[in-house]
C-alpha positions as CSV (number, residue, x, y, z in Angstrom):
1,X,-8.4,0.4,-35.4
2,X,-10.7,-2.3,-36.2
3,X,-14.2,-1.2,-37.3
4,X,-16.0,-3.3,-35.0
5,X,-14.5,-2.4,-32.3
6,X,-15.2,1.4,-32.9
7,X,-19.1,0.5,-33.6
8,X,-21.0,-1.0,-30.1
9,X,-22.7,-4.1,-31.0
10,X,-26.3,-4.8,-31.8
11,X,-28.7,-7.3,-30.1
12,X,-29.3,-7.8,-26.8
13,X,-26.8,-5.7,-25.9
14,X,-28.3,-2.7,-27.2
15,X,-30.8,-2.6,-24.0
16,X,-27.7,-3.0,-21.3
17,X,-25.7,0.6,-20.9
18,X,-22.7,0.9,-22.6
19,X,-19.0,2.1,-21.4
20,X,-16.5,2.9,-23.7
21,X,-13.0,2.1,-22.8
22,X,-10.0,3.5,-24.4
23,X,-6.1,2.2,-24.3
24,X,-3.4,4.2,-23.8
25,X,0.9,3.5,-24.2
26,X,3.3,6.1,-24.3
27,X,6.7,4.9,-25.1
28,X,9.0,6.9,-22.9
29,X,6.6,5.3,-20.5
30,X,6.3,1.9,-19.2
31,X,3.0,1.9,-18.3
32,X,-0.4,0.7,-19.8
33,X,-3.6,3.2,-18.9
34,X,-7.0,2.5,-19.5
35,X,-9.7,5.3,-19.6
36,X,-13.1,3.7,-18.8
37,X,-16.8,6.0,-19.2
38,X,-19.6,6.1,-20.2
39,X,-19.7,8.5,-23.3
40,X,-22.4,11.1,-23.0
41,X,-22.6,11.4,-19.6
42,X,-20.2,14.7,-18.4
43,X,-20.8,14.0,-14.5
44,X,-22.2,11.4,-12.3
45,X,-21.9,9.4,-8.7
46,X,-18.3,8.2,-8.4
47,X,-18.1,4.4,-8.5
48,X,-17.4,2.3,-4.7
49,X,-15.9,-0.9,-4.1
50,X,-13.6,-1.0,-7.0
51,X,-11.9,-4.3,-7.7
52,X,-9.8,-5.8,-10.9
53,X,-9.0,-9.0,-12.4
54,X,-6.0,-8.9,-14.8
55,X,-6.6,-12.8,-17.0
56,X,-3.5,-12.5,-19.1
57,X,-4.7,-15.9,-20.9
58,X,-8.1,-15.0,-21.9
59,X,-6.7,-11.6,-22.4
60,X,-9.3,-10.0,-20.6
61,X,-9.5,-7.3,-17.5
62,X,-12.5,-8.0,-15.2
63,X,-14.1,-5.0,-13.6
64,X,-16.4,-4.7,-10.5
65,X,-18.1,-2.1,-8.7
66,X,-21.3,-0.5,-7.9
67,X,-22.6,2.5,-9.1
68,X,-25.1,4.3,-7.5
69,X,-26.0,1.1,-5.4
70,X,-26.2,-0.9,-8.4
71,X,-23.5,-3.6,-8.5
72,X,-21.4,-3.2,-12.2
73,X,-19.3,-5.9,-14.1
74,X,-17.2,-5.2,-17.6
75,X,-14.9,-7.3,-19.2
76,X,-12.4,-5.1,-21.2
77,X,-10.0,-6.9,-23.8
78,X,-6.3,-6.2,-23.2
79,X,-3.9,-5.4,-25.7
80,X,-1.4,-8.3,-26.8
81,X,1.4,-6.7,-24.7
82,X,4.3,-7.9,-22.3
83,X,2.2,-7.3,-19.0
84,X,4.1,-7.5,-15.9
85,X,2.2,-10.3,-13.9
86,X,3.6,-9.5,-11.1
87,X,2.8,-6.2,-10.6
88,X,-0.9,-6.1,-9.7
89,X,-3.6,-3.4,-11.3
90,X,-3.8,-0.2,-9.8
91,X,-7.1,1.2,-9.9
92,X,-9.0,4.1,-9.1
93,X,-12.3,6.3,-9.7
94,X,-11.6,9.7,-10.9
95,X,-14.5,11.8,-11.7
96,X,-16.4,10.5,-14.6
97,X,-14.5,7.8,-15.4
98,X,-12.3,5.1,-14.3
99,X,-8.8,4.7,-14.6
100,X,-6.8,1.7,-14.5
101,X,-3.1,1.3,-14.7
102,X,-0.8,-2.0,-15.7
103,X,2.9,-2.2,-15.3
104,X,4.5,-3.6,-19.0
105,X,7.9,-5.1,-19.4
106,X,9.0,-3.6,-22.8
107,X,7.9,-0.6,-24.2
108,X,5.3,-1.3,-26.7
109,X,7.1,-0.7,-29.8
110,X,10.0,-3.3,-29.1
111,X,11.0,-5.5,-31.5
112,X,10.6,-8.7,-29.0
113,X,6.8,-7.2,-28.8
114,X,6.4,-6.9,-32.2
115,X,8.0,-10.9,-32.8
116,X,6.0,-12.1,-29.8
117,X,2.5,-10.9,-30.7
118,X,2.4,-10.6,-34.9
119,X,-0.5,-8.9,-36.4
120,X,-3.7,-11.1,-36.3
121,X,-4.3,-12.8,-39.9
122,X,-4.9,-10.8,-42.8
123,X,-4.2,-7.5,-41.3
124,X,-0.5,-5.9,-42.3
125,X,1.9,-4.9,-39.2
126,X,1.9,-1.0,-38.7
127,X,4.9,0.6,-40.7
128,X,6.0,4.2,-41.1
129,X,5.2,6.0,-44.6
130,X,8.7,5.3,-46.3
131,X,8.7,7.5,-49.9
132,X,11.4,5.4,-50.5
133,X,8.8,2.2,-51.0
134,X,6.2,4.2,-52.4
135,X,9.1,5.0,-55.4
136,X,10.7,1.3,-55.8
137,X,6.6,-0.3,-55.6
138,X,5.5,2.2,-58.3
139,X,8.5,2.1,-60.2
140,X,8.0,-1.7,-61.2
141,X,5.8,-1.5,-64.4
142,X,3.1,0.6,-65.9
143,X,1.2,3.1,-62.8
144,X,-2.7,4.4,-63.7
145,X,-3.7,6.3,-61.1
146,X,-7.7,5.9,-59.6
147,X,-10.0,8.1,-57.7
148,X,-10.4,6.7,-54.1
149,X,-13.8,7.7,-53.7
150,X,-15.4,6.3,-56.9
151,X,-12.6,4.1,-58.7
152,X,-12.1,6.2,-62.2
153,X,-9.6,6.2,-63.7
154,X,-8.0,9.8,-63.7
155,X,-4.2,8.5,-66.0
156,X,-5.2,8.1,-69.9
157,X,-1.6,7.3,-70.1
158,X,0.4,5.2,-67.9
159,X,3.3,6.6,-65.5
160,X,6.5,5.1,-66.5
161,X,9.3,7.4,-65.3
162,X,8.6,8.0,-61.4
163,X,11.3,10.2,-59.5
164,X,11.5,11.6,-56.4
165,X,11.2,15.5,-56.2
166,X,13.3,17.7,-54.6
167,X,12.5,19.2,-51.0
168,X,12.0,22.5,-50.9
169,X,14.4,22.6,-48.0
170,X,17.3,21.8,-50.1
171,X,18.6,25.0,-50.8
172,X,18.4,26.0,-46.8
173,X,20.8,22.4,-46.7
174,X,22.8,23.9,-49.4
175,X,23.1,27.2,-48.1
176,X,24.7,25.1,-44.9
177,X,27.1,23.8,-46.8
178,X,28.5,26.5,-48.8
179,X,27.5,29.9,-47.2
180,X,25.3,32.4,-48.2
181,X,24.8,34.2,-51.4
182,X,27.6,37.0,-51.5
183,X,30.9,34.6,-49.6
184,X,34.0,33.6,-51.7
185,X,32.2,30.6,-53.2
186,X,30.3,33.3,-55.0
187,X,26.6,31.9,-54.7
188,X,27.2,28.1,-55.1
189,X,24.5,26.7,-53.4
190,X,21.9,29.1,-55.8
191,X,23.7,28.0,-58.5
192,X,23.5,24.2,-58.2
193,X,20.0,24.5,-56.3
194,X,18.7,26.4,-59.3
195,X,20.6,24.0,-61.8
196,X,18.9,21.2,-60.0
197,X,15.1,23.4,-60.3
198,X,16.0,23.6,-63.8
199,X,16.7,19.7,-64.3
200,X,13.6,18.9,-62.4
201,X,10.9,21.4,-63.6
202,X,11.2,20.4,-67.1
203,X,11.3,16.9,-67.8
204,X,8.8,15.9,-69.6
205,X,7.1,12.8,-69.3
206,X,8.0,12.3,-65.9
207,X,6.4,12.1,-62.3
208,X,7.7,13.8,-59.6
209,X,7.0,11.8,-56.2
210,X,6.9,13.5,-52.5
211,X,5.6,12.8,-49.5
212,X,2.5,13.5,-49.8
213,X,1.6,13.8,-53.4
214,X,2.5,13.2,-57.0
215,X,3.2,15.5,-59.8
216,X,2.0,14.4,-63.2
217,X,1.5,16.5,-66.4
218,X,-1.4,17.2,-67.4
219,X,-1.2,15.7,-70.9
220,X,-1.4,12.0,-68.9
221,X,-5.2,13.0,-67.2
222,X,-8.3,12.2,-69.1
223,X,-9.6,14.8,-71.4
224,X,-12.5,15.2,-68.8
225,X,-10.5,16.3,-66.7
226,X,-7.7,18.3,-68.9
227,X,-11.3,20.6,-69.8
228,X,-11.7,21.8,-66.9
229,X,-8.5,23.2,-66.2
230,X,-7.7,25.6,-69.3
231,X,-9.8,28.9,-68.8
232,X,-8.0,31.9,-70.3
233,X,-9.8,34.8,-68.6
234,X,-8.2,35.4,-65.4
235,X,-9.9,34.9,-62.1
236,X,-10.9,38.2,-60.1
237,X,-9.1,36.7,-57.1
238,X,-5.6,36.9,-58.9
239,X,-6.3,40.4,-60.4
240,X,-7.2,41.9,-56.7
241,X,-4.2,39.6,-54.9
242,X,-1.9,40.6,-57.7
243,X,-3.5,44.8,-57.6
244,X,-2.6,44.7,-53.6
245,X,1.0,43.3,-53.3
246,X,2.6,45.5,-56.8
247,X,0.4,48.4,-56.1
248,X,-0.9,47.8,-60.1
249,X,-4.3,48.5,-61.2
250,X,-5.4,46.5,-64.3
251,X,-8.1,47.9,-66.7
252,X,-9.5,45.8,-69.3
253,X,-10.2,47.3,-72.4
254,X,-11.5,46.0,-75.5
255,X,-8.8,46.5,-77.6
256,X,-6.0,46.2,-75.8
257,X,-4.7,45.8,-71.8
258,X,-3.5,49.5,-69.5
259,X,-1.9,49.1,-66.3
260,X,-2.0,52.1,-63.9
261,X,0.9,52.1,-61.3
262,X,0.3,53.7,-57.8
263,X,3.7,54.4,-57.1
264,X,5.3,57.3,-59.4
265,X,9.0,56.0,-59.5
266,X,7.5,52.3,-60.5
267,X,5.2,54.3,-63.4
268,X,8.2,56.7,-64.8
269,X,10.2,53.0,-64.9
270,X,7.8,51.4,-66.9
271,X,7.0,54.3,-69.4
272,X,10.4,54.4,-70.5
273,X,10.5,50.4,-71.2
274,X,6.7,50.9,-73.0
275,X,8.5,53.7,-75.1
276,X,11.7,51.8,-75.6
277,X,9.5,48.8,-76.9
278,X,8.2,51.0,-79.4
279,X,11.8,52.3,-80.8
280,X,13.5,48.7,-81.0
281,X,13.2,45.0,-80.3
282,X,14.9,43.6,-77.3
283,X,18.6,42.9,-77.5
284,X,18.8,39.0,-77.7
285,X,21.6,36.7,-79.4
286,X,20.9,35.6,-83.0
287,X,20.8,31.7,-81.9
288,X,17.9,32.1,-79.4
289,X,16.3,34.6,-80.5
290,X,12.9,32.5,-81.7
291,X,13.2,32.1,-77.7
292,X,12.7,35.4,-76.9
293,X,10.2,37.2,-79.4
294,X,7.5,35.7,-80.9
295,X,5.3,37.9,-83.7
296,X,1.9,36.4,-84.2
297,X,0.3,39.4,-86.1
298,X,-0.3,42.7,-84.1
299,X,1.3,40.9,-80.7
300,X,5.0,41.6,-79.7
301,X,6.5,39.6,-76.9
302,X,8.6,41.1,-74.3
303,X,11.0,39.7,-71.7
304,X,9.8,39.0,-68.2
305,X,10.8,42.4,-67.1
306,X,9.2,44.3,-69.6
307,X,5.6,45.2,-70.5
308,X,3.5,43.2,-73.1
309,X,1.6,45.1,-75.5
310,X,-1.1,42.6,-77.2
311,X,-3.4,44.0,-80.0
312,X,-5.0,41.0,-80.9
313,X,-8.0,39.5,-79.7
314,X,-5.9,35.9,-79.6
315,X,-3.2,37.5,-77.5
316,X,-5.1,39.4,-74.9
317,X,-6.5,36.2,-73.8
318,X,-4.0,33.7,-73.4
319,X,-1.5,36.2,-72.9
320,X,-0.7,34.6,-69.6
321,X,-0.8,31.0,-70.3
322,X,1.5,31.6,-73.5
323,X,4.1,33.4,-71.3
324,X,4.5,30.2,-69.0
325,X,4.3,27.9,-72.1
326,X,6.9,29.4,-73.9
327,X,9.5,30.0,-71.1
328,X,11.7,33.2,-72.6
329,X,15.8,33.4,-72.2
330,X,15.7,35.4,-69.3
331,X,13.8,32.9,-67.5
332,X,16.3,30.5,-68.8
333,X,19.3,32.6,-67.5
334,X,17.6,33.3,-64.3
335,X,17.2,29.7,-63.1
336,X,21.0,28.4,-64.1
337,X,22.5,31.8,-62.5
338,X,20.1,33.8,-60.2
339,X,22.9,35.0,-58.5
340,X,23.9,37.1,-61.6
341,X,22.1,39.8,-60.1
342,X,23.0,39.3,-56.3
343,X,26.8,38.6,-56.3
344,X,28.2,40.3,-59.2
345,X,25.4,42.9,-60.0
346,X,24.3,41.3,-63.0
347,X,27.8,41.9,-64.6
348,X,26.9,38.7,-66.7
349,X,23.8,40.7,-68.4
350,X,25.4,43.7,-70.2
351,X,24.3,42.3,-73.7
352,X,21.1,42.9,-73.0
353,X,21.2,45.5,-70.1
354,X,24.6,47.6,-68.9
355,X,24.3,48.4,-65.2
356,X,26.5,51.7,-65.3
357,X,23.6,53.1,-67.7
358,X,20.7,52.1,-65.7
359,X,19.5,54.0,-62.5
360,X,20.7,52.6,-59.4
361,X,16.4,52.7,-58.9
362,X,16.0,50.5,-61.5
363,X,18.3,48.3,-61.2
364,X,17.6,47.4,-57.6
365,X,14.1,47.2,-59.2
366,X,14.8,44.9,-62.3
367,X,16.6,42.8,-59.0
368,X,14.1,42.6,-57.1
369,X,12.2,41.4,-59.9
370,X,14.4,38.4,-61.1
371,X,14.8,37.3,-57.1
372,X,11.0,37.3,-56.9
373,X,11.0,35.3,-60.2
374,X,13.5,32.6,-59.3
375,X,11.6,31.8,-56.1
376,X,8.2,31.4,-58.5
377,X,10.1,29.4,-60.2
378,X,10.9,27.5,-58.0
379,X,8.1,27.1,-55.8
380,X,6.2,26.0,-58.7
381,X,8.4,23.7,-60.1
382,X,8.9,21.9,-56.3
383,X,5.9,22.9,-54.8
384,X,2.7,21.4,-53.2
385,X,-0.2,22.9,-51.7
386,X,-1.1,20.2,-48.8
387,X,0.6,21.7,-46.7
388,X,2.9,25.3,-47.4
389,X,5.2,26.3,-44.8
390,X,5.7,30.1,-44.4
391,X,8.6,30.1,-45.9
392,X,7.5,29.2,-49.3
393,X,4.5,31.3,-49.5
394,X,3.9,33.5,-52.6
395,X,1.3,35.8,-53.2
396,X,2.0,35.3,-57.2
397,X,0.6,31.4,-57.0
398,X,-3.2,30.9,-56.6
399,X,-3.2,27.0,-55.5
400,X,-6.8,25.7,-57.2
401,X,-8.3,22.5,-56.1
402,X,-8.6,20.0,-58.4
403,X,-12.1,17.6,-58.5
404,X,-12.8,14.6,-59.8
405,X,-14.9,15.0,-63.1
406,X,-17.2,11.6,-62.0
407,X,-18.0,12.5,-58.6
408,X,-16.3,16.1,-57.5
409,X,-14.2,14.5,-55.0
410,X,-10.8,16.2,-54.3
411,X,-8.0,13.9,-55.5
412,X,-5.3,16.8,-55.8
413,X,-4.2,21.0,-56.8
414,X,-2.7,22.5,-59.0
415,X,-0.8,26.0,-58.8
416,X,-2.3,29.2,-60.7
417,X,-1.2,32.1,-62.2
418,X,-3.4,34.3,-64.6
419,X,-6.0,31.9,-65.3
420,X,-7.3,28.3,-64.3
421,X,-4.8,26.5,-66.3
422,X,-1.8,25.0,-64.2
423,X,1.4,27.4,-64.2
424,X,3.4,25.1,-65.2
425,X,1.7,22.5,-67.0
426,X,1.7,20.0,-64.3
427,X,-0.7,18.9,-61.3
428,X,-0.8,17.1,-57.9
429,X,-2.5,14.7,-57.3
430,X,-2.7,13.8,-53.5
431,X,-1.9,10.1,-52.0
432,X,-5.0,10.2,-49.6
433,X,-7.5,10.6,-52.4
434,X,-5.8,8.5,-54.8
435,X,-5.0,4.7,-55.8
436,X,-2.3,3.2,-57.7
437,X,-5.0,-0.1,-58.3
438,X,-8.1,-0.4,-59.7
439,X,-9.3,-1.9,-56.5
440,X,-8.8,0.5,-53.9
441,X,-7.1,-0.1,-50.9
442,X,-6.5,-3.8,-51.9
443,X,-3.0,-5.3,-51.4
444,X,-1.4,-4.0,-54.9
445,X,-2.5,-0.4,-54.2
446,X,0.6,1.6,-53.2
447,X,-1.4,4.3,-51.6
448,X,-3.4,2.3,-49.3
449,X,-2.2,3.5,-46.4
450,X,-1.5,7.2,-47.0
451,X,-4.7,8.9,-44.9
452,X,-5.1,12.3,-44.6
453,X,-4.4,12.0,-40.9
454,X,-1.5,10.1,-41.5
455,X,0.2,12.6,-44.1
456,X,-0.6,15.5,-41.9
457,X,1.3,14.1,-38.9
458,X,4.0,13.0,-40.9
459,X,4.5,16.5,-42.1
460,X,3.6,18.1,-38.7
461,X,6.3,15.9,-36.7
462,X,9.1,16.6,-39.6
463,X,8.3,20.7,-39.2
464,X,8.4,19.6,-35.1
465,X,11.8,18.3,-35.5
466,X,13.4,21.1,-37.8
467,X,12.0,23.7,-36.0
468,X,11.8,22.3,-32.0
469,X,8.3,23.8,-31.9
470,X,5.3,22.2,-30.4
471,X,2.9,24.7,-31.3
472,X,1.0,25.0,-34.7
473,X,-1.2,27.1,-36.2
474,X,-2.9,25.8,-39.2
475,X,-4.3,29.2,-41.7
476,X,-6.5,29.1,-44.8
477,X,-4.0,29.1,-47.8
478,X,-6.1,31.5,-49.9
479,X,-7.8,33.6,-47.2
480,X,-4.7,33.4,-45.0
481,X,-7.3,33.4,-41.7
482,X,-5.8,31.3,-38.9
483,X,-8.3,28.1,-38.8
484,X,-6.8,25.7,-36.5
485,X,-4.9,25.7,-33.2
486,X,-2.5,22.3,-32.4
487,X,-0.4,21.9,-29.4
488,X,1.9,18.1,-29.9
489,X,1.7,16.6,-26.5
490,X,3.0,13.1,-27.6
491,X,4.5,12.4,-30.5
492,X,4.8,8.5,-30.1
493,X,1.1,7.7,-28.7
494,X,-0.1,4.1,-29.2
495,X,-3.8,4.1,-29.0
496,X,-7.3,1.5,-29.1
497,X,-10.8,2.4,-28.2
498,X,-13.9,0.5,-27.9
499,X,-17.1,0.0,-26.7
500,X,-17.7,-2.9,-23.9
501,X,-21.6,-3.8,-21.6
502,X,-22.3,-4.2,-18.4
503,X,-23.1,-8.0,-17.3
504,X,-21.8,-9.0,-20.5
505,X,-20.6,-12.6,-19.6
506,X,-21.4,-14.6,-23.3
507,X,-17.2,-14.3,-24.1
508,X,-17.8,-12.1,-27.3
509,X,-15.6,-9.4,-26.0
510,X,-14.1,-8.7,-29.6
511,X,-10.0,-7.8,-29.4
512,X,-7.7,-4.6,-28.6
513,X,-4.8,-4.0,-31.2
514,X,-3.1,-0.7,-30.5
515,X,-2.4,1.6,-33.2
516,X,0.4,4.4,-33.3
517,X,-0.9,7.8,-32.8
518,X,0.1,11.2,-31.8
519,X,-1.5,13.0,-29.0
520,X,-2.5,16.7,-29.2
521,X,-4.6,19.7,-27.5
522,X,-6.5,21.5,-30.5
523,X,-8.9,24.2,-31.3
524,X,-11.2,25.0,-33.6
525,X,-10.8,28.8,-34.8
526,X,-12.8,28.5,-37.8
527,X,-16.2,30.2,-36.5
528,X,-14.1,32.5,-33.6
529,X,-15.1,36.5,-34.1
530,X,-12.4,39.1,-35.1
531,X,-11.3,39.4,-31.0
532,X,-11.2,35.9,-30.4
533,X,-8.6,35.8,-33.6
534,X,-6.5,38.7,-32.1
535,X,-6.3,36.2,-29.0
536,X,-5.1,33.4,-31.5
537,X,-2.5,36.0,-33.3
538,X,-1.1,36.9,-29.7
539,X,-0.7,33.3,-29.0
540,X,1.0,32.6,-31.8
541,X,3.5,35.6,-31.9
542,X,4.2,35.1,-27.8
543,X,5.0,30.6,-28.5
544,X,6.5,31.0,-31.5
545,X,4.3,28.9,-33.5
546,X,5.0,26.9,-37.1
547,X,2.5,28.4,-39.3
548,X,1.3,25.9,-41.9
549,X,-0.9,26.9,-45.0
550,X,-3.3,24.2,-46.2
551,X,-6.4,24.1,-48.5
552,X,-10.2,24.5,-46.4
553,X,-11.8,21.4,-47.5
554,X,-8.6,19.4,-46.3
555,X,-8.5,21.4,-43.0
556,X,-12.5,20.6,-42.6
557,X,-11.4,17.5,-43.0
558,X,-8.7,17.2,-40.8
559,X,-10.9,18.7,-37.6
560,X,-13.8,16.3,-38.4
561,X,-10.9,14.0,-37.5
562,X,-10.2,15.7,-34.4
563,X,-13.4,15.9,-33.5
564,X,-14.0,12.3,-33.9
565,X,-10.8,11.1,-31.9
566,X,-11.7,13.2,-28.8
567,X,-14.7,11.2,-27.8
568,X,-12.3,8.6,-27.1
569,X,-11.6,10.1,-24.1
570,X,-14.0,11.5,-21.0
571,X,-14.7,14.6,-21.2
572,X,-12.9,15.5,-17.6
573,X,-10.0,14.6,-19.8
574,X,-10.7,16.2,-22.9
575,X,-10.0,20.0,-22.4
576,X,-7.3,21.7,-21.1
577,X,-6.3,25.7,-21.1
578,X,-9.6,26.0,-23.2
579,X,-7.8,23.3,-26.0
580,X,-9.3,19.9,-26.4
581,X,-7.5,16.8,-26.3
582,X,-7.7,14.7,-29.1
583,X,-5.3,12.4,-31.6
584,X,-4.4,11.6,-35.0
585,X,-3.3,8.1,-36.4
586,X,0.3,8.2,-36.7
């Protein structure tokens, strides 16, 4: 939408009263509605004598009436559209506003439209989001990467090697094709899907590209921004998130780290293995087993499922961060065959651990345990915290945002396990806050386009289609507090809003482009009390709702949006089943 147009002009006009006027197409419609009102004013005298004069080649929609016994003339630009001449205007007064309604030829996303009216000079025609360009534009030469808000450059290395990533979707697409875990193809689509995690989650010195983001390691950002992600002491919020879901209780002591377990059959488990550890190593093969056990003075190294005993001051606090540095053979085993331990009860294993000498307790244990780490795996390694679907929520991964070290912007996350360093060495940095040009938004900048408004509805219409639900509800990814209430009315909306005078005769009407949108009905649950949320709970349990995780500064974000957007209507318009109607570029 053009910025002048969104902005009422100064001058003379500033004294005459001011109407805004608002377009509206729906494609499954052929019809072209206008909303005319003047903003701020919620009730007033219907207008009389109502009369319009369509000028298809001035492109211009003359209104007359009187309000209040004062006589009233507009003059509205019209959207370059195939109008149907021959149909005349239908008009009428409803309310607060004024609604007008033209008969069009072709829908307004037909090709002949799009041939017959091409975008004005110097502005590109609207296009979808296409990943597919984003990958073949940034795959032609060298790729630094830019803050959006104050141009620095956040790359200290260029991008060479840009590949998509994987959707974390594939493995329900997968699952399709071959059957579930336990059928006669004994767990072939976990066994290529985690064969394809494995491929992707390690390469180094290469991108991963999705839809709304880009994965970069960290080794590529500048240092001023590499210091501020390695913190060894672990935040509070993991140690309470991580005391709450495996009913552990961490102590910190000075010399070494004591775990007290809430549940006896979990504490007898893990006493044996801490006593175990102390009679022999564990059982690895000869060729990996630097892999498996590292000695770096007093520390000993366990596998994943066992308990690690640190001694040394070095040890206890980077503990964590070694652990997902130095990935150990289980984890290895675990992401080319997790169905080692859900098909053939970890038959392929008995080098290490024999199933007919472990308790049918611990082994469902030790199973559970692997299954929990495969999915860690692989929601780290495929993962991106703009927007989580339910689905692919983990209590284990603490998403962090991630500033900009010149001016504390967001540009991206990163995913978090023990400490502020990044889980597995990589972050994501998102398209909306981002540029792939020095100058920002200028024609070599591949992210230009990508809004936040833009990536959110791209996302929301995909989880639309999948799922056949209408009905969102947007929560807090850390605080998991609903936050936002959407309702898709329209998914293919085509949109212009502007501001016009009365008795504005001088010709300097400006022009109407519309834009694609989507229309929705949303609401704001970010201040409601604990009742108001048991409403919004209720409503989401009875419709079914998608439930989408995001981060709070990009949900902020997203209903200043909102909030913008629904002035372009009149208010007799704008609320519905205590919702308010709004839209989001599309």
């Amino acid at each position: 939408m053009a910025a002048a147009a969104a902005a009422p002009p100064a001058g003379d006009h500033a004294c005459r009263r001011q109407w805004r006027y608002t377009w509206e197409a729906l494609v499954h419609l052929p019809l072209l509605r206008l909303y005319l009102f003047r903003p701020a004013v919620t009730a007033a005298a219907p207008p009389t004598g109502l009369r319009a004069d369509l000028r298809l080649d001035d492109a211009l929609l003359l209104l007359s009436f009187s309000l209040a016994g004062e006589p009233v003339a507009l003059r509205v630009p019209v959207p370059r559209v195939l109008v149907d001449p021959s149909a005349p205007p239908e008009c009428r007064a409803a309310g607060d506003h004024v609604e007008v309604r033209l008969a069009l030829v072709l829908p307004v996303d037909h090709p002949v439209v799009a041939a017959a009216f091409p975008p004005p000079l110097g502005a590109e025609p609207v296009a979808p989001l296409s990943l597919r360009n984003d990958i073949k534009n940034l795959s032609s030469g060298d790729v630094h990467l830019y803050c959006r808000a104050c141009s620095a450059r956040l790359t200290k290395r260029p991008l060479r090697n840009i590949v998509e990533m994987p959707s974390l979707n594939w493995e329900d697409v997968a699952d399709n094709w071959f059957g579930g875990c336990c059928t006669s193809f004994g767990g072939a689509s976990e066994k290529l899907v985690s064969q394809y995690i494995n491929a992707y989650g390690r390469l180094e010195g290469t991108s991963l590209l999705n839809a709304t983001s880009i994965s970069i390691e960290k080794d590529y950002l500048e240092k001023d921004l590499v210091s501020g992600l390695v913190s060894p002491v672990p935040s509070n919020d993991y140690v309470a998130l991580q005391e709450a879901t495996s009913g552990v209780h961490v102590i910190n002591d000075h010399t070494m780290e004591k775990m007290e377990f809430n549940d006896s059959e979990e504490k007898t488990y893990h006493e044996k293995k801490i006593a175990s550890s102390h009679v022999q190593s564990p059982v690895v093969p000869e060729e990996n087993h630097d892999s498996n056990t590292e000695k770096d003075g007093d520390t000993l190294w366990t596998d994943q499922s066992g308990i690690t005993e640190v001694n040394s001051e070095e040890s206890k606090n980077n503990s964590c961060v070694k652990d997902m540095d130095h990935p150990t053979k289980e984890t290895d085993l675990l992401l080319v065959d997790p169905c080692n331990f859900c098909c053939d009860g970890g038959n392929s294993r008995k080098s290490k651990d024999n199933p007919s000498n472990m308790p049918s307790g611990n082994l469902e244990m030790q199973t559970k345990l692997n299954q929990r780490d495969y999915k860690l795996t692989k929601s780290i390694a495929l993962g991106c915290s703009f927007i989580v679907k339910a689905s692919n929520l983990l209590n284990d991964i603490d998403w962090l945002e991630l500033p900009c070290a010149h001016c504390s912007s967001p540009i991206g996350s990163y995913p978090s396990q023990c400490s502020h360093a990044p889980a597995d060495g990589r972050v994501r940095l998102f398209k909306c806050y981002t540029s792939s040009d020095l100058h920002v938004r200028g024609p070599h900048d591949v992210f230009r386009k990508h809004t936040l408004e833009r990536l959110f509805v791209h996302l929301l219409l995909e989880v639309a289609e999948d799922e056949i639900s209408f009905r969102t509800l947007v929560r807090d990814l850390k605080t998991k507090r609903p936050i936002l209430q959407i309702v898709l009315l329209s998914s293919k909306a085509w949109l212009f809003s502007g501001y016009c005078y009365e008795n504005d005769f001088d010709g300097s009407h400006g022009a109407a482009h519309l834009q694609p949108a989507v229309k929705i009905l949303y609401s704001n649950c970010s201040s409601a009390l604990e009742e108001d949320l048991r409403i919004v709970e209720e409503w989401s349990s009875k419709y079914r709702a998608e439930e989408l995780y995001m981060m709070r500064r990009q949900i902020d974000e997203l209903i200043g949006s909102l909030s913008s957007a629904r002035d372009k209507f009149p208010f007799s318009c704008s609320s519905l089943e205590g919702m308010h109607l709004s839209s989001l570029e599309r």
